[in-house]
C-alpha positions in Angstrom: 124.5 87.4 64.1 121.3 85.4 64.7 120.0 83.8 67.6 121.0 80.5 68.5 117.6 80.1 70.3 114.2 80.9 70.9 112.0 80.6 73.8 108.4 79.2 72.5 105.2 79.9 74.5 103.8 77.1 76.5 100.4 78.5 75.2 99.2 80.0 72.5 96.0 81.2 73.9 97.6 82.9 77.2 96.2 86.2 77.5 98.2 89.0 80.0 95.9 88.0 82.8 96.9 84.6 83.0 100.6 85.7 83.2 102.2 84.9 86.5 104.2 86.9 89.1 106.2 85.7 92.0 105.6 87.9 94.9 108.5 86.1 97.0 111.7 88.5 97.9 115.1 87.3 97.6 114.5 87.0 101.6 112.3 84.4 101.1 109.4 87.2 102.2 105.7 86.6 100.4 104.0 83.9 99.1 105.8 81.2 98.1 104.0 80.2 94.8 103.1 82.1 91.7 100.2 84.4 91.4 98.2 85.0 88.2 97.3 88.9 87.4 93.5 87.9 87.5 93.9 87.6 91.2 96.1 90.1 91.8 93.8 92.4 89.6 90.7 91.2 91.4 92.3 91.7 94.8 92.8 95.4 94.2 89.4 95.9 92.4 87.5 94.4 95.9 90.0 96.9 98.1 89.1 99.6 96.3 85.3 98.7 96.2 85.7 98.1 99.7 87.3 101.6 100.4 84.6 103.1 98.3 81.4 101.7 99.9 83.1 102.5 103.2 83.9 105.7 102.8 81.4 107.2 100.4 78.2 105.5 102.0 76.0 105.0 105.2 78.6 102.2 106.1 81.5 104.8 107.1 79.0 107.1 109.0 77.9 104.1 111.1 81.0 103.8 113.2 83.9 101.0 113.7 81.5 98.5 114.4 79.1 99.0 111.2 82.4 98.6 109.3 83.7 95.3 111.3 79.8 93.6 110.8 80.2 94.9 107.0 83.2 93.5 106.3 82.6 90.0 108.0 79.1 90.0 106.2 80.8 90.7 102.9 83.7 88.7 103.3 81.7 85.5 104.4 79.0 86.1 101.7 82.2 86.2 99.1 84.2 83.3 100.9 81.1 80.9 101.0 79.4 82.1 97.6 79.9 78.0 96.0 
């Protein structure tokens, strides 16, 4: 039996990183709106980084203070970067 419909792309030029995930529970925990895999993708990336420069450099060895000025240094210089 064939189908009796077929659900057409909104785009043809969508790429898997523009597809979107809801990260809301049934509960009506998370974010409310959609998220595109770029960000999430990027998200991870920069936690990992993060984790890295913290733990594999000078940054780590500084103390819990080093690490608190580095990450509000980084995370202004990122935030404000326009």
């Amino acid at each position: 039996m064939a189908k009796k419909s077929f659900k057409i792309p909104t785009t043809l030029d969508a790429t898997y990183f523009d597809m979107e995930f809801n990260l809301q529970s049934k509960n009506g925990v998370g974010i409310n709106k959609p998220v595109s895999a770029k960000i999430i993708l990027s998200v991870l990336l920069s936690g990992f980084g993060w984790f890295y420069l913290v733990a594999q450099t000078f940054i780590g060895r500084g103390g819990i203070p080093i690490i608190l000025g580095f990450t509000i240094l980084v995370g202004n210089f990122v935030v404000f970067a326009d």
